[in-house]
N, C-alpha and C positions, 0 to 999 in steps of 0.2 A: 430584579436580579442585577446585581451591581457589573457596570461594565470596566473592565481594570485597562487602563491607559500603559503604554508603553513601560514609561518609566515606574508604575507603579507596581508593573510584572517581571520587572529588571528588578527590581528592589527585592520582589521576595522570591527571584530565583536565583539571586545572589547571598541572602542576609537571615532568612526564614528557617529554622530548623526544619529538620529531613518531618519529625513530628507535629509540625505547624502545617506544613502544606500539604500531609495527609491528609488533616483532619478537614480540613479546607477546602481541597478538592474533594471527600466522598463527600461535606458535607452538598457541596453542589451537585454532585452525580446524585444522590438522593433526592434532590430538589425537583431533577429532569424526570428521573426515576425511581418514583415511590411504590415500584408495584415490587421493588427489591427481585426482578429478574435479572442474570447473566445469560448475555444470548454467546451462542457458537454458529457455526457454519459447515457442513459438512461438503467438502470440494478440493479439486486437485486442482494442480497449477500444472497447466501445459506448458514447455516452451518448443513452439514449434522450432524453431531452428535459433542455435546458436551464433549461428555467422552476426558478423554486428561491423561497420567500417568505425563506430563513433569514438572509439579508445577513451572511455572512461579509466581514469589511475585505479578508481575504486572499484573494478569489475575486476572479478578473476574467473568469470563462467564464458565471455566469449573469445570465438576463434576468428579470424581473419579467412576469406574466402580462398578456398585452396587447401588451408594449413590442415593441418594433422589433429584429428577429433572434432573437423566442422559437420553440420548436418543442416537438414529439415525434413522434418516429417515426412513421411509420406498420411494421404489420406486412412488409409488400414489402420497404421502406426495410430495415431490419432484416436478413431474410433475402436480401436482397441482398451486405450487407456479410459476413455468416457463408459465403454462396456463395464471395465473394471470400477470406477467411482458408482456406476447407478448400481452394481451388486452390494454397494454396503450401503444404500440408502440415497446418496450424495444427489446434491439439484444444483452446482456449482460449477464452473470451471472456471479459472482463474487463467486466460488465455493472453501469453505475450510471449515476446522472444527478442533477440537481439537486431540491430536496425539491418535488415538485410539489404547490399547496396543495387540489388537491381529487381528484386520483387516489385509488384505495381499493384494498381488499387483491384486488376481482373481476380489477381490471385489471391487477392483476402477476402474479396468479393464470394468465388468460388467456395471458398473454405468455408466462411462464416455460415452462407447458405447450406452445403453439406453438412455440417452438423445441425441446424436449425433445424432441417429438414428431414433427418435421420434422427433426431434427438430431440424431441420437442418438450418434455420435461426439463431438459439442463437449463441454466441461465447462462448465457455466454456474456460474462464480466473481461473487458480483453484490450488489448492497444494500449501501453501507454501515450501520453502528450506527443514524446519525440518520435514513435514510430507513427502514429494520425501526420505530424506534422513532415517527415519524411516518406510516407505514402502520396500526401496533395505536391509535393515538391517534385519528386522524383514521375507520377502521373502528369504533372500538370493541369490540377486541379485546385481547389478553392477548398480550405481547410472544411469549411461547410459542407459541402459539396462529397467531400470523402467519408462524412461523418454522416452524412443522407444513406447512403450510398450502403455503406455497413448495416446501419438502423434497419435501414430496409431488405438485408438480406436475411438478419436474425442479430445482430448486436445490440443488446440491452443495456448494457453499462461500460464505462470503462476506467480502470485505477489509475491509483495518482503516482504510480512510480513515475520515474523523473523526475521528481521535483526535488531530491535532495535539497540542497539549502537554496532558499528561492533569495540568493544574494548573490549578484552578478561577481566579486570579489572573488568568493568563495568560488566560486562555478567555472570564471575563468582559469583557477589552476587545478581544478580535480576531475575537467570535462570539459575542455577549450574547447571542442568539436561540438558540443550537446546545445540542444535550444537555447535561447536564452530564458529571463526568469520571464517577463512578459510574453515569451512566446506560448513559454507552458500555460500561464493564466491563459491567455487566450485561446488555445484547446479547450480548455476544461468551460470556459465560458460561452464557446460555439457548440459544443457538445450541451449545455446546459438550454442556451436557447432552443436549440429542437425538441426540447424535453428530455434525453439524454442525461439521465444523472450519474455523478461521477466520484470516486472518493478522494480524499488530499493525504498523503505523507510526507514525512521525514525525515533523512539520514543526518541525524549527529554523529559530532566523532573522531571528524575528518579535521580540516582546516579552519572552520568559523570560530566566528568567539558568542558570546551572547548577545547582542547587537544582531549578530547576522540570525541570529535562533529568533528574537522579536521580529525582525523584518517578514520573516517566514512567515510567521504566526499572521503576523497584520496583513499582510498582502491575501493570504487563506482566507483569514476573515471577511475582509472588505468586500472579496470577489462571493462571500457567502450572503452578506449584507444585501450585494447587486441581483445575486439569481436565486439564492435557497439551494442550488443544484445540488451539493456535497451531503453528502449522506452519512461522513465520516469521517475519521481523521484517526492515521495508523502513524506513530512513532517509531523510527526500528534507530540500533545502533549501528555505526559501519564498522565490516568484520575486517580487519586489514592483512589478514596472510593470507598469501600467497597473491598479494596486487603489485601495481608497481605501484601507488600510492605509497606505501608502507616501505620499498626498495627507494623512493626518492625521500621520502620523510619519517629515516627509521625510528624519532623518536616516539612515532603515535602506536599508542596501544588502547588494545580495548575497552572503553568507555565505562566506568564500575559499574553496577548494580545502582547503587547511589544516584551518581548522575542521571540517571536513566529516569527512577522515581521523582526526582524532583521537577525533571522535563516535561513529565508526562502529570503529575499533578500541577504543574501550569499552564500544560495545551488545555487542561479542563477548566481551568478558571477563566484563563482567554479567553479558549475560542467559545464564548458564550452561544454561539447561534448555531451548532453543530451538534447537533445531539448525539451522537455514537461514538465515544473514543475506545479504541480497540487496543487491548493487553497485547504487544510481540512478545510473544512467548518463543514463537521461534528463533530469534535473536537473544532473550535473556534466560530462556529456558524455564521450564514448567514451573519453578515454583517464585521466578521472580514473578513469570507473568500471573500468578496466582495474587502476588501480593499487588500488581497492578489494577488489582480490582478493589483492591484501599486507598487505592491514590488514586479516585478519577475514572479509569475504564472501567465500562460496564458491557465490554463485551471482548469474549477470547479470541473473537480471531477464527478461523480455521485448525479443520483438523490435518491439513496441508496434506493430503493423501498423497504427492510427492512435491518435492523442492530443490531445485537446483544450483541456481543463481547464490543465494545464501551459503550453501552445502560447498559452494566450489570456491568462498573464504573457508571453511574451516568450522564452518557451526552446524552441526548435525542431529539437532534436537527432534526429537519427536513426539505425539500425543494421537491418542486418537479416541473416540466420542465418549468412552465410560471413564477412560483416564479426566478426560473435560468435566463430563457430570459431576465424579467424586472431589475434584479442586472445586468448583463452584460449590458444591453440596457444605465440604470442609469450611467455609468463611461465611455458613447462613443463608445463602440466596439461593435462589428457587434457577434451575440451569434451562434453556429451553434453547432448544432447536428453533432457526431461523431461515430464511432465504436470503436473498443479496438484497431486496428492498428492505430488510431487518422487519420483514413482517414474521411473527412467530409460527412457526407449523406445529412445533409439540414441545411441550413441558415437561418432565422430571422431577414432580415434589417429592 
């Protein structure tokens, strides 16, 4: 399998017809996967509490402690919506929330356990980078240490939000407060060493150029090279109404359909050592993410039984398991139901 060099991945995501790097990325995703399945996931996204100090430009879902529309969960709260996901089938939960500034490792400790414990079918996929990495900070603990800690109460995985563009440039003006790009790698690589597998994303759209979209890719990779830990790789666009991203930099608008496929049929040619590139459908909507499964991904995603964070830019797409079947059914491939370790539970020929 040919490995593409920087500049070699600059060249055809600058110069390649939109029709060149299709055929180029399925024909790689059929390389990885000749068994012509599309996997889904069926799980909701919790976010326990909104409150967040980190003032992301590109966030328009948190509130500031105090303000008007802040929360967290209560435990009930919680286990109410897990009630609701396991009644349509669901073995997921997509668990994070914004970086709350006085939570401590007791109280994610306690949570993680009460649902492990209460729910031992779900997977708790949950924490991004910056909240692991503001959890050890604010406890007084060892990034390791807090990632023990969780493992051990019922945490099984955790995504790769945060990482928008893993280019310090970019990151200083769209998340001055937010980790930095080596701090996120080194989550995801403390979490890898415990055995902790984890997934890597995205967000184009914003401020980078293509330069900082390669830096991303290679930095992903490298750290995929070092541990295997990554199980995946999700592209999403940034939604810009209603952020102050968009109030300081009004000329940005939403990234086309175009862009999107071309990006995402060269995280497939990349990131050669990642096998799952995942279709955002919830950002480009059902039938680009349809057509993402011709450029490269061979896997939808979630059926996002709720979404927040996305929803409070402005993009309010939906889907749910037979809508998923008949897109994959519609382009030839065999649709299966999966878990978060992308091992498959059931089929749909």
């Amino acid at each position: 399998m040919k490995r593409y060099t920087d500049s070699e991945i600059l060249d055809l995501m600058q110069y390649a017809t939109l029709k060149e790097l299709g055929k180029m990325a399925n024909e790689r995703k059929k390389s990885m996967h000749p068994d012509n399945i599309t996997s889904f996931i069926v799980d909701r996204n919790i976010n326990y509490t909104n409150i967040c100090w980190v003032d992301c430009k590109f966030c328009a879902f948190k509130r500031n402690l105090g303000q008007d529309g802040e929360y967290i969960l209560s435990f009930e709260e919680i286990d109410s919506k897990i009630e609701e996901l396991l009644a349509i089938g669901g073995t997921q939960i997509l668990f994070q929330g914004g970086v709350h500034p006085k939570l401590k490792i007791d109280y994610y400790e306690n949570l993680v356990q009460h649902i492990a414990e209460k729910y031992p079918t779900i997977t708790i996929h949950g924490f991004s980078a910056i909240e692991i990495h503001y959890i050890a900070k604010i406890s007084k603990l060892s990034i390791t240490e807090v990632l023990l800690r969780l493992q051990k109460a019922g945490l099984s995985s955790i995504p790769g939000a945060g990482a928008e563009i893993l280019s310090d440039s970019v990151r200083d003006k769209i998340a001055p407060k937010k980790l930095d790009s080596d701090e996120w790698i080194t989550v995801h690589r403390e979490a890898h060493k415990i055995g902790m597998k984890s997934t890597a994303t995205m967000m184009f759209g914003s401020l980078e150029d293509d330069n900082d979209i390669v830096e991303h890719w290679r930095r992903v990779r490298d750290l995929q090279d070092e541990t295997g830990g990554f199980r995946a790789f999700i592209l999403w666009s940034f939604q810009p109404n209603n952020t102050p991203l968009k109030v300081e930099y009004p000329h940005i608008q939403k990234a086309s359909s175009n862009r999107y496929l071309r990006l995402l049929a060269c995280s497939r040619l990349y990131l050669d050592n990642i096998r799952n590139i995942q279709s955002s459908w919830v950002t480009q909507g059902s039938h680009v993410g349809q057509l993402a499964l011709l450029f490269g991904a061979n896997d939808l995603g979630s059926t996002m039984m709720e979404e927040n964070v996305v929803a409070s830019a402005g993009a309010t797409n939906s889907m749910n398991q037979n809508e998923m079947i008949a897109l994959i059914k519609d382009i030839g491939e065999i649709p299966a139901k999966r878990n978060t370790a992308y091992e498959i539970l059931e089929t749909f020929a």
